[in-house]
Structures are given as structure tokens and as C-alpha cells.
Phi, psi and omega in degrees: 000146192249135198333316168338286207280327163305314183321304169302292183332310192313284201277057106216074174310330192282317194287301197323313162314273216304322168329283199299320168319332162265011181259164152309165185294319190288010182259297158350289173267004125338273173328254192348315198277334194278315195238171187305151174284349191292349177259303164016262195313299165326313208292294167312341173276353167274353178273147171300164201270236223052231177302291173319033169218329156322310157318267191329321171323314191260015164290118205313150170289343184281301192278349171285333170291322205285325169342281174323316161246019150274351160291307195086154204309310195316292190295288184296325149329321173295325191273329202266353166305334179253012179253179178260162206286346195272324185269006158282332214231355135315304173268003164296310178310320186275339174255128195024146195282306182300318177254007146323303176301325166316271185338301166304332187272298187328318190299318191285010158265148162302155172291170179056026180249172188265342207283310184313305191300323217275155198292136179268354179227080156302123180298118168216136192238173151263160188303331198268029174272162165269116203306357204272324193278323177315268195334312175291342178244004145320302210275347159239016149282129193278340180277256173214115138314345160089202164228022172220169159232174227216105179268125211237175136258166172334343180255013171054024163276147173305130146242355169184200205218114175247135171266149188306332189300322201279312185274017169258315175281355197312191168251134165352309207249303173010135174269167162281325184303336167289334213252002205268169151252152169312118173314057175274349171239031168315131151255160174271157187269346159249058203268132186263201196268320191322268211336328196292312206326326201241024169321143162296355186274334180312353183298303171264331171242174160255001187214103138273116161001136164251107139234202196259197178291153167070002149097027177286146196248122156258343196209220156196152174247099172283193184256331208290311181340273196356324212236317185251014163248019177274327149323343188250066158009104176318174164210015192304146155295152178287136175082324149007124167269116186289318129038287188298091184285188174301177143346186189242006159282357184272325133003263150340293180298359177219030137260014168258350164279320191281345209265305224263302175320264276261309219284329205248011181278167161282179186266102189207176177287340201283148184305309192251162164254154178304322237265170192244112168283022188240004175291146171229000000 
């Protein structure tokens, strides 16, 4: 493949997509199969999930793992959704424990839903952390941090909200439970997105709080989904109480992601760590 042509993939992922959208998926995913995933990955968070899902089926499991987990749970949810159950549960098996759990949980909401679309590891503290240990692990996190953080108790029920504007002026020893506000713009996770589009919490954050029964918080909902979760066909049941949560494997399964989070933190106050744990 010629220097060109990676150069291009690089700098115009998106236009690279729309290319490739018009070939068979196997001409597609050849090219694709070709290049590094750090080129990959883009070229698919730019396809409709579809084709991008499409792709991915007929891909090698290596290079399709390697994909995956440079997209991050979102994005490759979108993509595993669109699989058939048996080569969704080939590629869970192989990957990592942390971003498998993930993945089971986002897949396990309907699609066009908030719970499905939403970041699964939301910057979550305890009320006693200290606004000086927030602010520090706001400042090494690699990813986007939003524009709030999120306060929880040991059951990871939402108890407020600190926006990043308020924990940058605190005083160092400030708490959150001093610096935080009430949490008034939950959305629910089986919430579908249309419904989400014209909330009123958009005023004030760009991440809304996601959670389950009991005000348990899974997640966050950016606003930028919104545009890129239009693709994806509600599957809500009709009539549905979004209230309700999933099953009780569903559980298991993200206190076993919060279990897996806690092990690889430092001894520190905050509940959640910033860091995406499958990042190296």
C-alpha cells in the first residue's frame, strides 16, 4: 500500500469511508485488513454501523479485535450489534475482560436507546473526595472529560452533579459534597435518543448523567451521540417503563466492571478512576 495512500486514510477518515461505502464489503474489508488499526479504526467509526458491521463480520478475529479496541466501547457496540449472535460472542470471548464487560453491557440495551449509545465509565467521585484529587485526575485523563463530574455513593447512586467550571475555582480541600448540585438532568438508559434530543439539561452540560433503577448511575450521554445515534432504529419495547431496569445478569455484569475498575486504581478517595481501563 503506498505512502499516499495511508497519508490520505490518515488525514480524511471520513471522505476514505464514503469510498470504501461504495465497494463490496470484500473489497472493503481487504483494504481495511491492510492497514494498521490506528488507521482502521477511524475509517469505521465513519461508516454507517451497517456497513461497518458488515465489514467487520468478514474480517479475520485478529484484525477485527485489534479494531475494536481502538474504536472504545461505544463505537464498537454500534458495530457488534449488527453482528450475528454467534461471531458477537466469538469476539467478547477473545477480548479483554474490561472491554468485554463493557461491551455486554452497551449491547444489552436496545439499540436507539441512551443506555446503548452512552460512555460506560463516566468520571465518578465520592462525596468526600477533595476537590485538589478531582481536579488531578480530570488533568490526566486522556480522553474528554465533559464538562462536569459526577458524584455518587458506594451503591453508585447519583447524588449530584460538579461542573469542571466550579472545580477549578474550589479551594483545594473543598469536598465534592460542598462543591456539587443536585443531579436534575438524569436521563434513563432505556431512554430512546429521539426523546433525549430536546431535554432541558442540554442547556447546562454537554453529558448527561445515564442511569437505571434507583438512580444508579451507568453512564453519561454526550450531546454529539445525538447525530450519530441517528442511524441506529429505536428497538425499545412500546410502552416500556425506562424506570426498569435489566435483568439481574445485568448487574452482575457492571458490578463486575466497577469491581475490575476499583482493582487497578491507586488508594485514593474517588469511587471511579478517570483513565479508560483498557487504555495502556
Amino acid at each position: 500500500m503506498s505512502g499516499l495512500t495511508l497519508a490520505f486514510v490518515g488525514d480524511h477518515p471520513a471522505e476514505a469511508a464514503r469510498v470504501l461505502e461504495g465497494l463490496p464489503v470484500p473489497e472493503s474489508a481487504a483494504f481495511v485488513a491492510r492497514l494498521p488499526p490506528r488507521l482502521g479504526a477511524p475509517l469505521l467509526r465513519h461508516m454507517a454501523p451497517l456497513y461497518g458491521g458488515r465489514l467487520l463480520a468478514v474480517l479475520e478475529e485478529k484484525t477485527a479485535l485489534a479494531l475494536m479496541e481502538r474504536l472504545g466501547p461505544q463505537e464498537a457496540a454500534r458495530l457488534l450489534q449488527q453482528l450475528p449472535s454467534e461471531r458477537q460472542a466469538r469476539l467478547l470471548q477473545a477480548l479483554p475482560v474490561a472491554t468485554a464487560v463493557a461491551l455486554r453491557l452497551l449491547i444489552g440495551y436496545p439499540r436507539g436507546t441512551c443506555g446503548a449509545a452512552m460512555d460506560p465509565w463516566p468520571p465518578a467521585f465520592s462525596p468526600e473526595t477533595l476537590a485538589a484529587e478531582a481536579l488531578a485526575q480530570v488533568r490526566a485523563f486522556d480522553g474528554d472529560p465533559a464538562d462536569a463530574l459526577f458524584v455518587v455513593n458506594g451503591e453508585r447512586r447519583l447524588l449530584g452533579v460538579v461542573p469542571l467550571a466550579v472545580l477549578v475555582k474550589a479551594a483545594p480541600r473543598d469536598t465534592l459534597a460542598r462543591l456539587m448540585r443536585p443531579a436534575v438532568h438524569a436521563v434513563f438508559a432505556q431512554a430512546t435518543v429521539a426523546s433525549v434530543a430536546q431535554h432541558p439539561g442540554w442547556a447546562e452540560l454537554h453529558a448527561l448523567p445515564v442511569v437505571e433503577r434507583d438512580n444508579r448511575l451507568v453512564g453519561r450521554f454526550h450531546r454529539g451521540l445525538l447525530q450519530a445515534s441517528k442511524s441506529l432504529p429505536a428497538q425499545a419495547a412500546e410502552g416500556a417503563n425506562p424506570t426498569v431496569g435489566l435483568a439481574s445478569a445485568y448487574w452482575q455484569v457492571f458490578a463486575t466492571l466497577v469491581q475490575m475498575i476499583l482493582e487497578v486504581l491507586p488508594a485514593v478517595r474517588p469511587i471511579n478512576g478517570m483513565r479508560n481501563p483498557n487504555e495502556r
